[in-house]
C-alpha positions as CSV (number, residue, x, y, z in Angstrom):
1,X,-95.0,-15.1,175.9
2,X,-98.7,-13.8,176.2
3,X,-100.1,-12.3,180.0
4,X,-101.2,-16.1,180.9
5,X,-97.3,-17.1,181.0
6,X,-96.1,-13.7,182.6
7,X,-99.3,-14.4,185.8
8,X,-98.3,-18.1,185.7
9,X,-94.7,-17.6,186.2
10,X,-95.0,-14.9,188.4
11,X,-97.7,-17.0,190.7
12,X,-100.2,-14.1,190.4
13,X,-103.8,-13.5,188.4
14,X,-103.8,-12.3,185.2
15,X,-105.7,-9.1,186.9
16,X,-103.2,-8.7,188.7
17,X,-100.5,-8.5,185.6
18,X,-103.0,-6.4,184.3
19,X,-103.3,-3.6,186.7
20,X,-99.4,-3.9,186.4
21,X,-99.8,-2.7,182.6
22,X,-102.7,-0.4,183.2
23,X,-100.0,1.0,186.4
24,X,-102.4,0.8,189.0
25,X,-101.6,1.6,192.3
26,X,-103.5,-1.6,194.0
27,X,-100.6,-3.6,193.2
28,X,-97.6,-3.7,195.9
29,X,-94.6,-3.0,195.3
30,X,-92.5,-6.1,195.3
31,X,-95.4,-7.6,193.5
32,X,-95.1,-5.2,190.6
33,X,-91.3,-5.4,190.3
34,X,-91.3,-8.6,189.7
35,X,-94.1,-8.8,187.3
36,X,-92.5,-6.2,185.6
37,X,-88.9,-8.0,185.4
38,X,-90.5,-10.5,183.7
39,X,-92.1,-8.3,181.2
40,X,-89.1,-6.6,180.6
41,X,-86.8,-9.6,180.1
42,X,-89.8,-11.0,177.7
43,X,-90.3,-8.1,175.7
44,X,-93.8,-8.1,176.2
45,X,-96.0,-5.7,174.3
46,X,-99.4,-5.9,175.7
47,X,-102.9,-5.7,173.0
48,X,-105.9,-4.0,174.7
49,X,-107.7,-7.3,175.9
50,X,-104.5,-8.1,178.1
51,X,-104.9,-4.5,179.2
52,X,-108.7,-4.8,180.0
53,X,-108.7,-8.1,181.5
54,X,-107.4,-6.5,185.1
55,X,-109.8,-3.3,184.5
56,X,-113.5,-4.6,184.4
57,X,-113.6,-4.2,181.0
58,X,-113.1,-0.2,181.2
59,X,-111.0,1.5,178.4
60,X,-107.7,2.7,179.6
61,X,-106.0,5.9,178.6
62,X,-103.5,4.0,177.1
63,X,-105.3,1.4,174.8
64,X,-108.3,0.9,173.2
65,X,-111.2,-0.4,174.8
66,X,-112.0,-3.9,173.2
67,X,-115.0,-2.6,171.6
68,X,-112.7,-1.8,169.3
69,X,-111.3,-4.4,166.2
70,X,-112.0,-7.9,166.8
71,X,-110.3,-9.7,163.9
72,X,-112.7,-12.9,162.8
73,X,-110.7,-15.6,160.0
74,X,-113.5,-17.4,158.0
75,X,-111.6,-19.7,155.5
76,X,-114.1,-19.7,152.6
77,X,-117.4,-17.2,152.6
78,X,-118.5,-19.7,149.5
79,X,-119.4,-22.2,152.4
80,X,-122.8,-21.9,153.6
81,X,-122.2,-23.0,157.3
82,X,-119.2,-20.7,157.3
83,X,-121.4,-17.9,156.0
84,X,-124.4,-18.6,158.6
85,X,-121.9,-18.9,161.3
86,X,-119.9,-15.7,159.7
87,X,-123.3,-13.7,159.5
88,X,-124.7,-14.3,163.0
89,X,-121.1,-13.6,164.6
90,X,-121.0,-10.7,162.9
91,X,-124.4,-9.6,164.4
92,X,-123.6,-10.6,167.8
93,X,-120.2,-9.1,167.7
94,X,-121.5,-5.0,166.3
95,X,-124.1,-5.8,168.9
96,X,-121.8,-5.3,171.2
97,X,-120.2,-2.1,169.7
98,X,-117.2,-4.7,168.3
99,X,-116.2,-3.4,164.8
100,X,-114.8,-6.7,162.7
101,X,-111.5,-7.3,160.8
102,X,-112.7,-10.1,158.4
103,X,-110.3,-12.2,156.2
104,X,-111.2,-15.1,154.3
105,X,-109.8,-17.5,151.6
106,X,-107.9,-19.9,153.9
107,X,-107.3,-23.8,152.6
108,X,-104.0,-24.0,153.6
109,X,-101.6,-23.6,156.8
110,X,-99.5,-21.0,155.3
111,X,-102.3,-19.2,153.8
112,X,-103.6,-19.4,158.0
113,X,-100.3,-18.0,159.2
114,X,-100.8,-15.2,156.9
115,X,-104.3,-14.6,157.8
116,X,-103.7,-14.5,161.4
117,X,-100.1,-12.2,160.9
118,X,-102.3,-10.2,159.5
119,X,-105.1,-9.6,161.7
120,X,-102.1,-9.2,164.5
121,X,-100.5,-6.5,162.6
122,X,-103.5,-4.8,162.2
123,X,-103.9,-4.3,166.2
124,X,-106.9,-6.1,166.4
125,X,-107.4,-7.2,170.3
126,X,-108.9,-10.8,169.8
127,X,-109.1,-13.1,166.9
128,X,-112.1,-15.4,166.4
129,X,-111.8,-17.8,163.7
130,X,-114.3,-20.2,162.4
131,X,-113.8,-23.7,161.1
132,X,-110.1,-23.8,161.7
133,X,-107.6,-26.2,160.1
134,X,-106.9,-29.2,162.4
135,X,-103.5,-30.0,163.5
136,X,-102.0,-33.0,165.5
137,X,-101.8,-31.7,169.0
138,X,-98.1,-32.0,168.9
139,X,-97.4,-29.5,166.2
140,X,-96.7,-25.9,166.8
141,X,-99.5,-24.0,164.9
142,X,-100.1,-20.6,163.5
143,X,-102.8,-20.3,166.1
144,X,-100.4,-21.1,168.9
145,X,-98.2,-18.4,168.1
146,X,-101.5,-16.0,167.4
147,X,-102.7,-16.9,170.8
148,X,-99.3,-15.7,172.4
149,X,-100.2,-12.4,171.9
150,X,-104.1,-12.1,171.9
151,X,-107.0,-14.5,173.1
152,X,-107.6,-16.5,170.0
153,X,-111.5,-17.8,169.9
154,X,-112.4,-21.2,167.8
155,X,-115.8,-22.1,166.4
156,X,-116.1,-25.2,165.7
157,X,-112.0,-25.5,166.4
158,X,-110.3,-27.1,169.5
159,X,-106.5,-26.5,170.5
160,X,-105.7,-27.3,174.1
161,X,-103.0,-24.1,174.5
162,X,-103.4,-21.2,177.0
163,X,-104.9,-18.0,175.5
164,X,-107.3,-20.3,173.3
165,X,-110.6,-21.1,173.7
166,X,-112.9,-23.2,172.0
167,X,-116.7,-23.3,171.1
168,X,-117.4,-26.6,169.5
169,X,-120.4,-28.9,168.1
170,X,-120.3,-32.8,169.3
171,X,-119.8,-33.7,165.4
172,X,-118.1,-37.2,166.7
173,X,-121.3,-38.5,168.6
174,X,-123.8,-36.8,165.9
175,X,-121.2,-39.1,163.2
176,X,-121.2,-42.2,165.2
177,X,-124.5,-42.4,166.0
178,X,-125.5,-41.7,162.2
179,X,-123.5,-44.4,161.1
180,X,-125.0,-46.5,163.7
181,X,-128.7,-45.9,162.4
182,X,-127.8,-46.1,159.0
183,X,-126.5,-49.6,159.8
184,X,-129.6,-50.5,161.2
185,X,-131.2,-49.8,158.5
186,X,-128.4,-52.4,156.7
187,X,-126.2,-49.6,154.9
188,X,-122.8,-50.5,155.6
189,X,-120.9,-49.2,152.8
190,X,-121.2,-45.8,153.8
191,X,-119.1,-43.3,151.3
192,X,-117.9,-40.2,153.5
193,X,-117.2,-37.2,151.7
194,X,-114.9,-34.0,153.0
195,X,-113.2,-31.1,151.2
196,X,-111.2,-29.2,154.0
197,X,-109.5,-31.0,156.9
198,X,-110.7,-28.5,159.4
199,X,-111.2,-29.5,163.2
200,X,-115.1,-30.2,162.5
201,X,-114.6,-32.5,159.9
202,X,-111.9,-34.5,161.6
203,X,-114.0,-34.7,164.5
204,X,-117.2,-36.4,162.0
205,X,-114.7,-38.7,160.4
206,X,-113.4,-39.6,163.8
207,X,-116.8,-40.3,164.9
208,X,-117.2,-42.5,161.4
209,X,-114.7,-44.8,162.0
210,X,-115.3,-45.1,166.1
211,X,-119.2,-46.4,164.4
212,X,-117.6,-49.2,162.1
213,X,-114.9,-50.5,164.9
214,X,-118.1,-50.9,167.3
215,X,-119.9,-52.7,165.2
216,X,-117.1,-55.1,164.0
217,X,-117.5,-54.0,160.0
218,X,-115.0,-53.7,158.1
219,X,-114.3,-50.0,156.3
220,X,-113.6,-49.7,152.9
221,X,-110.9,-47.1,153.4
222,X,-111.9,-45.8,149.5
223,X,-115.3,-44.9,150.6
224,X,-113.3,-41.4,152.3
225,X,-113.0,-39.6,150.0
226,X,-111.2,-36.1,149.3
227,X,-113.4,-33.7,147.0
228,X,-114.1,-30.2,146.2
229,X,-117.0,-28.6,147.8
230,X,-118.2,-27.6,144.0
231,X,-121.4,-29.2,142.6
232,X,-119.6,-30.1,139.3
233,X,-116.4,-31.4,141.2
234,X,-118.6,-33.6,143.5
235,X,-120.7,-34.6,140.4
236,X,-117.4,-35.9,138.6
237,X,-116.1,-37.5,142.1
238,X,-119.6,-39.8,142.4
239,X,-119.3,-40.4,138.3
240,X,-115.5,-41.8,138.9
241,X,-116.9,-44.1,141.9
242,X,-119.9,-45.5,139.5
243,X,-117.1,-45.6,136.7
244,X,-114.6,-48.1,138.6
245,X,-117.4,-50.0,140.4
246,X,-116.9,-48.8,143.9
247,X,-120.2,-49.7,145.1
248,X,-122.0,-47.9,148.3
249,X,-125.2,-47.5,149.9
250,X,-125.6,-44.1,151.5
251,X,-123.7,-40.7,151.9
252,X,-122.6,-38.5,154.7
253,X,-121.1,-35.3,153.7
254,X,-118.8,-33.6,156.1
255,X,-120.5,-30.4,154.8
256,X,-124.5,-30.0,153.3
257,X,-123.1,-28.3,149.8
258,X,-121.1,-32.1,149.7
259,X,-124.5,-34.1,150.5
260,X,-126.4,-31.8,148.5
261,X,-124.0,-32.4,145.4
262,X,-123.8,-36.4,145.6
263,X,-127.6,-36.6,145.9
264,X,-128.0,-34.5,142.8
265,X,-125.2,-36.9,140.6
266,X,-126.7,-39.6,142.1
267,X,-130.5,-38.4,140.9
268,X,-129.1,-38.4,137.5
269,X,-128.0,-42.5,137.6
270,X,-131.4,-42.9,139.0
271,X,-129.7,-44.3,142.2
272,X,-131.9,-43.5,145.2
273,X,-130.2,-44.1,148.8
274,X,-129.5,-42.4,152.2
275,X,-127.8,-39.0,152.0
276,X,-126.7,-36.5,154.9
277,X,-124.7,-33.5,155.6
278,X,-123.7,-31.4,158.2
279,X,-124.4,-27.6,159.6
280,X,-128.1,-27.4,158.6
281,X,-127.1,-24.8,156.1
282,X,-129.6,-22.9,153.8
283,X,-129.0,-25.3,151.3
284,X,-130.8,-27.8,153.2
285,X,-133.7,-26.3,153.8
286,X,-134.0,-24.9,150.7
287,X,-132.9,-27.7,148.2
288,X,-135.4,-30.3,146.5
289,X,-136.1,-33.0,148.2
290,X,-135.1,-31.3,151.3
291,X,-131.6,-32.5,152.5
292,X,-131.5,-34.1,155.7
293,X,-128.6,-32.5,157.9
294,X,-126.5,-33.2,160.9
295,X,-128.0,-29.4,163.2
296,X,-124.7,-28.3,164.8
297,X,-126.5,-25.3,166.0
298,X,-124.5,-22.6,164.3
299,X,-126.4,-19.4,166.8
300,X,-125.6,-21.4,169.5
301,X,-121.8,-21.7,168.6
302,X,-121.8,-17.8,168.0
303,X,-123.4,-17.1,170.9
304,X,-121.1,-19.3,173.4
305,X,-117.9,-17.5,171.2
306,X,-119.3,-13.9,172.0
307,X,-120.2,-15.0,175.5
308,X,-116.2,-16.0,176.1
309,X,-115.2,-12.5,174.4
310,X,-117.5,-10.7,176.7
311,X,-116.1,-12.8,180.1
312,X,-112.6,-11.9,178.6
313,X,-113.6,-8.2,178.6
314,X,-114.9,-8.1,181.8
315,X,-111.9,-9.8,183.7
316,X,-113.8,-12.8,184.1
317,X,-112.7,-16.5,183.7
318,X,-113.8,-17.8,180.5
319,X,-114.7,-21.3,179.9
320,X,-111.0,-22.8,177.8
321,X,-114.1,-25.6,176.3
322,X,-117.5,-25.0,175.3
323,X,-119.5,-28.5,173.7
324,X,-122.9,-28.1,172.4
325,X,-124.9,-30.7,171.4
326,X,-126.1,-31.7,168.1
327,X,-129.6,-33.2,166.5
328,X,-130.4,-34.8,163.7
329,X,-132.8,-33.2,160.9
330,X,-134.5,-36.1,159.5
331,X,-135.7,-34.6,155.7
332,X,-136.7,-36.8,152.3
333,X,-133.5,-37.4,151.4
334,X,-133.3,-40.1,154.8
335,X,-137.1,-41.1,155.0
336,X,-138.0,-41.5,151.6
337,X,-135.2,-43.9,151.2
């Protein structure tokens, strides 16, 4: 049970459950007895956010103030988006006075339970996490759970639960309507490359296949393909494809270090065709040719997740859903094609 449960069961504000924990006297009486049987028959411990929400953001003498630990989950720092969106956070965040609690090196869901366990343990009074695994809606999560004790931030993440909130880029319409110029341009065997089933990418390869069931053409279902976001393991992956004659005609990589790595292999064959990725990483802009990118507007995202933390702190109602828009960074690996 996290303070959004207690208020909702008790019909009250959140405030109002947090003056109760911060014991002040603007509360009545009946009010606070039975916010506080609830508590007590919960076994509610309360982290310095729930404490601050009711206190316009002013420490307590109990609790930190939340410009104290914010615990931040980046699943690999080897990813350039994940590093932009890692490094402007990070600025936006000790900006604010926030230190950060960073842990990394998450592919899996139990390696994201123990990520998030231990951020939690460490006290930390909010957990923003970037990139985070995708789940069907149905399934109890590690994030759930997290987000039963503190707010729980997503960047480029969406889980419809209380105590989450979610920053996101519109990768599905930025996919679809990819797809939908490269078929004007008469590519329709399209191979989509991904490494890590995080929200993001589901939400690209969503928007892939809503493209192909517009347009009445068939998908080649082999054309998605699994790979590890290393040059030489993506190298290997388009070599297999060339190997067993799965023919295609462009590229979209769910990530740029993906595009960047099947443009490359297929430089070497002497094949010339479409490629894309998505995040407008460094690696974009810096490799030769240039690699055109899907712009999902990674200060934007950071700013919007900071902007939610900072509502939180100062017993304001955050957005649950934040959606920025996308654009399209047309570079010579899309016009000189």
């Amino acid at each position: 049970m996290n303070i959004y449960d207690i208020a909702e069961q008790c019909g009250v504000s959140i405030a109002t459950v947090s003056r109760v924990l911060n014991n002040n006297k603007n509360v009545s009486a009946a009010t606070r007895a039975k916010i506080q049987a609830v508590i007590d028959a919960a076994g509610y411990t309360p982290s310095a956010l729930a404490r601050n929400l009711g206190n316009g953001g002013q420490p307590v003498a109990s609790a930190p103030a939340l410009t104290g630990v914010v615990g931040v989950l980046c699943p690999s720092m080897q990813d350039p988006y994940q590093a932009e969106l890692l490094a402007t956070l990070e600025a936006g965040l000790q900006r604010r006075n926030h230190s950060v609690l960073l842990r990394s090196d998450v592919e899996t869901p139990e390696q994201e339970q123990t990520a998030l366990q231990e951020l939690l343990a460490a006290g930390v009074a909010a957990v923003l996490y970037l990139c985070p695994l995708h789940y069907e809606q149905t399934v109890p999560t590690p994030i759930a759970t997290a987000a039963a004790q503190v707010p729980v931030i997503l960047v480029e993440g969406k889980v419809d639960i209380p105590g989450v909130y979610n920053v996101t880029s519109d990768r599905s319409n930025a996919a679809a309507e990819l797809v939908e110029l490269l078929m004007r341009r008469q590519r329709r065997r399209i191979l989509f490359l991904y490494h890590r089933m995080s929200h993001g990418c589901q939400q690209t390869l969503e928007g892939f296949k809503t493209a192909y069931a517009k347009a009445g053409v068939p998908m080649d279902e082999q054309l998605i393909v699994r790979v590890d976001n290393r040059l030489e393991d993506v190298n290997a992956c388009i070599k297999r494809l060339l190997v067993n004659r799965v023919t295609f005609d462009a590229v979209i990589g769910a990530e740029d270090l993906l595009a960047l790595g099947a443009h490359k292999s297929l430089g070497r064959t002497g094949l010339n065709m479409p490629v894309i990725g998505f995040g407008n990483s460094l690696v974009a802009r810096c490799a030769t040719p240039e690699l055109t990118s899907v712009d999902c507007d990674a200060t934007g995202l950071c700013k919007a997740a900071v902007a939610v933390l900072d509502d939180l702190q100062n017993g304001k109602e955050a957005p649950q859903s934040t959606l920025l828009p996308t654009k399209l960074v047309e570079r010579d690996t899309f016009r000189n094609v």
